[in-house]
N, C-alpha and C positions, 0 to 999 in steps of 0.2 A: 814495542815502540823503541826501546833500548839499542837493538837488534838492527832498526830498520835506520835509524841515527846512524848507528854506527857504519852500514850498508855505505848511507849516503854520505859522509866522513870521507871514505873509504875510495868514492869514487871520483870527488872532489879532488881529495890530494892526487888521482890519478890523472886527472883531465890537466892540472896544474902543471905537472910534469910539463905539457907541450909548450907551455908559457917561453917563448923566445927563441924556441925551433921554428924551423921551414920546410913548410909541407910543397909540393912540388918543386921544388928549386923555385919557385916565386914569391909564395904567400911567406910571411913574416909574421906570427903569432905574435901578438899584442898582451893581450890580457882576454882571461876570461870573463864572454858575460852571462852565461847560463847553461844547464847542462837539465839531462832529463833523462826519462827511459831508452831513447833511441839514443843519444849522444853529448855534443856539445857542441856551444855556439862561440865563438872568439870574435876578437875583434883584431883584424887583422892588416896588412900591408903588402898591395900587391907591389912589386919590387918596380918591376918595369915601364909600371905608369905612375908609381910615386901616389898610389892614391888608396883609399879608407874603405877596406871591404870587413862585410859579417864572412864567415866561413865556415861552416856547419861539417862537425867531425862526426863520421859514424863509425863506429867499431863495428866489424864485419870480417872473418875469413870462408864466408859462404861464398860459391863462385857464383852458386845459381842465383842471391841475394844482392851478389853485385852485377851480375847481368838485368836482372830486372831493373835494380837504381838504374843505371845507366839507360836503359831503354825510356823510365819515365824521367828521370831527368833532360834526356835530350825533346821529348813534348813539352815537358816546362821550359824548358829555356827558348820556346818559342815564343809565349805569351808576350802583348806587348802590351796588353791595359793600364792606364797611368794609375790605377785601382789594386796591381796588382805588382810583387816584389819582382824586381828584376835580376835574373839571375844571370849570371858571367859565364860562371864556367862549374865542370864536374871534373869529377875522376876519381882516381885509385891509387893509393900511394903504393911503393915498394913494397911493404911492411903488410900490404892490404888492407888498409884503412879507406873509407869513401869517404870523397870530400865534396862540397857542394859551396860556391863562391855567391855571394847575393852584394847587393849595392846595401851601402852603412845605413841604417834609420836611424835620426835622432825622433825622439816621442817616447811614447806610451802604446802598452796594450790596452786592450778595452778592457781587459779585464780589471788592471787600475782604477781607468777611470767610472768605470759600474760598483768600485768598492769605495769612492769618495765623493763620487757624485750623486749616482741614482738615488731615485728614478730619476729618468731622466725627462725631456719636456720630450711631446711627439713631435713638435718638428723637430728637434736631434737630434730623438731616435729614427725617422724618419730616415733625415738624411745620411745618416751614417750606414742603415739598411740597403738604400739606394744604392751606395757607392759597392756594398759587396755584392748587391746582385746585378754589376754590372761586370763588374770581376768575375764573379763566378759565370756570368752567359756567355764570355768570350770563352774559358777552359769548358765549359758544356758542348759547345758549337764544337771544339777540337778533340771531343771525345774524352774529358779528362773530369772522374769524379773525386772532388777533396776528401769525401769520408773523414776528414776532422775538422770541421767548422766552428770550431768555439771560441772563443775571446782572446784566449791564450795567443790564438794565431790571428787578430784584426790587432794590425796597426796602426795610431791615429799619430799623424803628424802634420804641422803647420806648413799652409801654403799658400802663403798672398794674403794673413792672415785670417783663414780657416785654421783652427786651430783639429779640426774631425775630420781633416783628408783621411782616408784608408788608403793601407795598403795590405792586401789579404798575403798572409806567408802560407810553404811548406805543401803547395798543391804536388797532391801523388807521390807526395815522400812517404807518408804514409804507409800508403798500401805497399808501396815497392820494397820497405825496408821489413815491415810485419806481416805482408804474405797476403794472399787472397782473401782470407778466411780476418773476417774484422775484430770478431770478439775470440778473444787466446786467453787461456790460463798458463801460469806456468806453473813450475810442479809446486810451489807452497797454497795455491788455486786465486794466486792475486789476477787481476784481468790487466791487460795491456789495452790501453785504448783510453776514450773519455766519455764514459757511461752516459755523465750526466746531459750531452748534446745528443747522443747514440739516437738514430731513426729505429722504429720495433722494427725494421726488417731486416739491420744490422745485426739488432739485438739475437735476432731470431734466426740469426746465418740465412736470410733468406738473400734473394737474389736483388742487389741495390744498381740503383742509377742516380741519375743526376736529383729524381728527390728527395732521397737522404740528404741530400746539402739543404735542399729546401725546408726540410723539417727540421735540421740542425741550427738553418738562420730562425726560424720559427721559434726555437726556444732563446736564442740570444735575445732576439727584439722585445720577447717577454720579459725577458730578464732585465733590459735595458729599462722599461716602462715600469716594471714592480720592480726594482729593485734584487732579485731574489731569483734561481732558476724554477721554471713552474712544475718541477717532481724533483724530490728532496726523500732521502730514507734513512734509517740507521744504519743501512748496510748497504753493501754494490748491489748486491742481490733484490733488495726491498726496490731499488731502483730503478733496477733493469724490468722490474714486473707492474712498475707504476709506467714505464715508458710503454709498455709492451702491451697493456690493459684499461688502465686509467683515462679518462678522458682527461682535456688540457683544463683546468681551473679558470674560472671565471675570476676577470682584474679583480673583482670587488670582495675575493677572499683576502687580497693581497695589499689592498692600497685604502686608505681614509677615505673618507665623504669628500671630503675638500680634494683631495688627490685625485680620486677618481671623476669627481664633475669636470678634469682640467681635459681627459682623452677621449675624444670623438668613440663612440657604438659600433661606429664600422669599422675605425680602425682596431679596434677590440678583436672585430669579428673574424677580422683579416688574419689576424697573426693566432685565432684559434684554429680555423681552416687550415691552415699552415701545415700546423701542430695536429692532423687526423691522421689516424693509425692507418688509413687506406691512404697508399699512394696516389689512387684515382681521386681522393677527394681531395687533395690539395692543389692549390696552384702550382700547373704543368711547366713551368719555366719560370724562372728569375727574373725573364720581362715582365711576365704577367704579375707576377708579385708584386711586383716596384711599381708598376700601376696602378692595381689596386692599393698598394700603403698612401702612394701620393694622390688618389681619387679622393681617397677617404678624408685626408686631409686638407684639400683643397676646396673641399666641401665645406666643412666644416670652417677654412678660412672664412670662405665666401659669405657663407649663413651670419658671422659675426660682423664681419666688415658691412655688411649691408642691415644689422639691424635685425635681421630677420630670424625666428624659432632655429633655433640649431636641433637638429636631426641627431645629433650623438651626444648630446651633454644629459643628464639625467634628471635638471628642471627648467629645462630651457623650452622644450617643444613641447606644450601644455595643452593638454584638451580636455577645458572645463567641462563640468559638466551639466551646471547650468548654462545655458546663453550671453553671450554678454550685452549689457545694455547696448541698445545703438547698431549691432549686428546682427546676423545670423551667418550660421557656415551653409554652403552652398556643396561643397568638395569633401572627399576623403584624404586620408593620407596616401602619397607616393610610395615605395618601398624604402626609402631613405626618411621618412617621416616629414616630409613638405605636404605641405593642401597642396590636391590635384584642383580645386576649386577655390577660388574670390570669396572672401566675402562682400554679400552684395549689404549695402547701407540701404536702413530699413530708415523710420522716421527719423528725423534728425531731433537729437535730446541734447539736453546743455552740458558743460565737462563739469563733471562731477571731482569736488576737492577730495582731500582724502579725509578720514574719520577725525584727526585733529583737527583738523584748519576747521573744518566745519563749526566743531566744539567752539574752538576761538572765537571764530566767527559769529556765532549767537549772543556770546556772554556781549561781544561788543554791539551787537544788535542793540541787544536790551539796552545800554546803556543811553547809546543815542538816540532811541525812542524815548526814554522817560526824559531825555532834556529836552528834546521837541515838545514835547506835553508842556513842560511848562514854561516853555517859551511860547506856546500858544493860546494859555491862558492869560499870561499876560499882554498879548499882542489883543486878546478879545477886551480887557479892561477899556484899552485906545481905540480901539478901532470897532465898535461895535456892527459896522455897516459890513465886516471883511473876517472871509471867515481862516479860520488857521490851517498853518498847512499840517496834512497828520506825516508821520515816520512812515519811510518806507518796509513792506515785509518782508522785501527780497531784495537785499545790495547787491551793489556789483562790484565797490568799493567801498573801504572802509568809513569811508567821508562823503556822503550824497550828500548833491546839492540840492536845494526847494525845490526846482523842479522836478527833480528826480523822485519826491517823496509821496508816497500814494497815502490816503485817508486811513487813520488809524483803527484799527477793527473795535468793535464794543470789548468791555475789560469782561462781559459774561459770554462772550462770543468762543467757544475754544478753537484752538487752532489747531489743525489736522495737518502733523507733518508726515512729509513726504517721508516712504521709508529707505532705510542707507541700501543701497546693492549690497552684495553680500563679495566680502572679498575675500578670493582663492586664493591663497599661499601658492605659488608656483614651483618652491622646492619641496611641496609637500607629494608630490605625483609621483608616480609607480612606472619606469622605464619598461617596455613589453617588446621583446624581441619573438616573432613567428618564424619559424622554423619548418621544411617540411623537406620529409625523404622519401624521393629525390624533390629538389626546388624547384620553384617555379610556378608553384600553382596559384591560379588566379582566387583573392579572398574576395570573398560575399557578403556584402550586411542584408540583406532583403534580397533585394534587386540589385542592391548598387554598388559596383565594382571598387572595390579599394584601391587594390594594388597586386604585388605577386610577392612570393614569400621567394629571400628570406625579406622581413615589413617590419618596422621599427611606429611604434605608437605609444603616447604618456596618457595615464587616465590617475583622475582624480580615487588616492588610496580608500575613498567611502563609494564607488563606483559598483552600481550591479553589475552582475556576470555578463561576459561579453560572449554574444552568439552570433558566430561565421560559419558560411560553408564552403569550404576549398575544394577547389575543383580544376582536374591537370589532366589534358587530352588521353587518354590509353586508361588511364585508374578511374576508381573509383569517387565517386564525391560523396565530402567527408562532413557531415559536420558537427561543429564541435561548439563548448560551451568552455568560457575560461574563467572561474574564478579571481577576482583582487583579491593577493591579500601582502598587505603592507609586509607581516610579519617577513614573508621572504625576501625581502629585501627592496632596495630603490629600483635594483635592475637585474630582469628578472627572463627568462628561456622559456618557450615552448617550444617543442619538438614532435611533428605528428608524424607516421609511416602512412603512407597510400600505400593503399592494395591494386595493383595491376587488375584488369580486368579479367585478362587469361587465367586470374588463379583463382576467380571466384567456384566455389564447388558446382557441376550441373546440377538443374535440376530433372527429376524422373519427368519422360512423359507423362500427360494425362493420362489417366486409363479411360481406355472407349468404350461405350455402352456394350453392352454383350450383343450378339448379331440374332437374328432371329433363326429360330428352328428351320432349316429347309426341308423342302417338301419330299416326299419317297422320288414324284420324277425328277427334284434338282440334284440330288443326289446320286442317281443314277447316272447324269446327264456328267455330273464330276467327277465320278470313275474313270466313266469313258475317255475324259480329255487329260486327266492326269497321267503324268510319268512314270516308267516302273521305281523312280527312286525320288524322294522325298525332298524338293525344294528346299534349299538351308538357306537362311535370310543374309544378307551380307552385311559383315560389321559397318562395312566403310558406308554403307547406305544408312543406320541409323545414326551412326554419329559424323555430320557435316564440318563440326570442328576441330581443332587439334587435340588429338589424345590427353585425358589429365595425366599427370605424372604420378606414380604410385604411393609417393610419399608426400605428396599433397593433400590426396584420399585421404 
């Protein structure tokens, strides 16, 4: 640690050095404002237009090293996303030095504010996600993959007061300045790069595109929502093998009860998908991404603004399991967790108070009855011709008036009360996310069509085992039986495989009855018509479909 201090010391006072020299006969070094494995960043004055630029110093006497800068610097300095840093100019100094000219930011990194904020709410993560995958789609479209996508490089600065404009820095400096190959040791076996966003195909020197950035925003947005990035080790090593193996953690290892009821289910879902070690399963562009984050949540506005069961909160979309008084459901769930069906209104019943009121409600019953009573003894002393009026059994009001008051029941009459509905806790339900590889298959209760997975559904945590059959054109149909059980949690995965149909094992043909004995003349008669050589049966005639594959067998 001593060692590595001192390293850093070391490079400080060097960068420091350039404090108040002029790098092309223009720039005007300012002061330093950060420096790192690849260089350093100043703050600097371009001469000629009197005006405030960043300037990014890289130390380099590789020619081939500066030939690449230069090749992907002049593709950056095309971009023109308001999402994304605007770059001025490049070059080479005398000395051999690359320089790289960007417009001044005042702000913050995300990474700041991820370490004084977070988590963050979803609509700000949200929107902050939006603005880099709008950035990032324009350098996609121009062939240009960032391979560093982490907080270090989203800058947030105020505009029109937004205080979370982006501006994404450092596209394809990167790779131009450390070489094809993403993950580098140097000879003490430290890595160059930043593990902890690194996509497994980086990791894995396999062959990257445009969604390594995708998987890279995938872990920031987790990070922005939990606080925290979702693979953490004691070592680079422990790191690189959780990104490279591990699947993406579930919010709810990461965030409170309270925390996690605040993030819609799909938007969870979204930014695991992201986060799959197969390129093929994530969202294939930055559009679709930003789609789906802002689906998710517009859903989930929608659901609240209107009253209605929210599909992603974990006690909001409730399916008792008793009936409720007054209804019946009619519909299943959508795959966002809405009824596909009304409920239809069955007999009409009165509104029931809640458990207190009611309580209250008697003790003053009684009260007002027993003074009717003896207001109506004494109204019989006077009035012997007129008979009294009795308390009513059922107010509507605290204070009924005589007419309102029905004949008092005999005092040996018992009285048979109605029983309370039984009321369901709504944060007490079990969030059920269905799951199937590959998606899409249509789920079955009996007969009746649910929805298509992936299907979001809450059941009551004392709930029998739930029995579906899924069923996806080409596979197999599946079915399956899912246990409740509270102990794993409020929100909670299942995950099934179909089996393609092509890979089910053949079965043998029947075997055919034995044929019967032929006669001496049928035999003779089959000499004579037979070949001198032995009919061999053709493969392709017994088997009409495609070959099994041997390691299937």
């Amino acid at each position: 640690m001593d060692a590595m201090a001192s390293s850093r010391d070391q490079r400080r006072a060097l960068y420091e050095k350039l404090v108040g020299q002029t790098v092309a006969d223009r720039y005007e070094i300012v002061s330093l404002m950060g420096f790192g494995g690849m260089g350093a960043v100043y703050e600097a004055i371009q001469r000629n237009m009197n005006r405030r630029i960043a300037l990014k110093y890289i130390p380099s006497h590789n020619p081939v090293t500066a030939a690449r800068f230069e090749r992907e610097a002049l593709t950056v300095s095309q971009l023109r996303h308001p999402n994304t840093v605007t770059v001025f100019d490049y070059g080479q100094t005398d000395d051999g030095f690359l320089y790289l000219t960007m417009e001044m930011l005042a702000g913050r990194t995300l990474t700041e504010a991820i370490k004084t904020e977070a988590p963050l709410s979803p609509q700000r993560a949200v929107h902050i996600a939006s603005q880099i995958c709008r950035s990032l789609a324009e350098a996609h479209r121009n062939g240009i993959v960032h391979r560093d996508v982490k907080p270090d490089n989203i800058f947030l600065i105020e505009v029109d007061g937004d205080p979370d404009v982006v501006k994404v820095l450092d596209f394809g400096i990167a790779k131009a300045v450390g070489g094809e190959d993403d993950v580098q040791l140097t000879g003490d076996g430290r890595i160059v790069g930043t593990p902890r966003y690194m996509s497994p195909e980086q990791i894995l020197s396999q062959s990257v595109d445009h969604r390594s950035d995708i998987y890279s925003l995938g872990c920031i947005i987790f990070e922005m929502l939990c606080g925290e990035p979702p693979f953490q080790g004691p070592t680079t090593t422990a790191l690189m093998i959780s990104h490279a193996q591990d699947p993406p953690p579930p919010f709810a290892e990461r965030l409170s009860e309270s925390a996690l009821d605040m993030i819609p289910l799909d938007l969870e879902h979204v930014v695991r998908r992201t986060m799959s070690k197969d390129p093929g399963a994530r969202p294939q562009t930055t559009d679709e991404l930003r789609d789906e984050l802002e689906a998710a949540l517009r859903l989930h506005q929608a659901n609240l603004a209107a009253g209605l069961p929210s599909p992603t909160s974990t006690g909001n979309h409730f399916a008792p399991a008793a009936a409720t008084p007054g209804f019946a459901h009619t519909g299943g769930f959508t795959g966002t967790g809405n009824f596909t069906g009304a409920a239809a209104p069955m007999a009409a019943a009165p509104p029931q108070a809640p458990p207190e009121a009611r309580r209250s409600h008697k003790g003053l019953i009684a009260a007002v009855v027993l003074a009717l009573i003896v207001v109506a003894l004494l109204g019989a002393l006077v009035l012997r011709n007129q008979s009294a009026q009795a308390p009513a059994e059922h107010l509507a009001t605290p204070e009924p008036t005589p007419s309102e008051v029905a004949p008092v029941p005999m005092p040996d009459t018992p009285r048979e009360e109605a029983p309370e509905p039984t009321i369901v806790a709504v944060n007490d339900s079990v969030t059920l996310r269905l799951l199937t590889d590959p998606p899409g298959a249509t789920i079955f209760e009996g007969d009746a069509e649910l929805g298509t997975t992936p299907y979001n559904l809450s059941v009551a945590p004392g709930s029998d085992a739930l029995a579906y059959r899924l069923s996806l054109p080409g596979y197999e149909s599946l079915d399956v039986r899912i246990p409740i059980d509270p102990a794993r949690g409020a929100r909670q995965e299942m995950s099934f495989e179909l089996q393609a149909e092509e890979e089910r094992p053949r079965r043998r043909p029947a075997r055919r009855p034995p044929s019967p004995k032929p006669t001496p003349m049928e035999e003779a008669t089959a000499e004579d018509d037979s070949p001198t050589e032995p009919r061999r049966p053709s493969i392709e005639l017994l088997d009409d479909g495609p070959r099994p594959k041997v390691n299937r067998l």
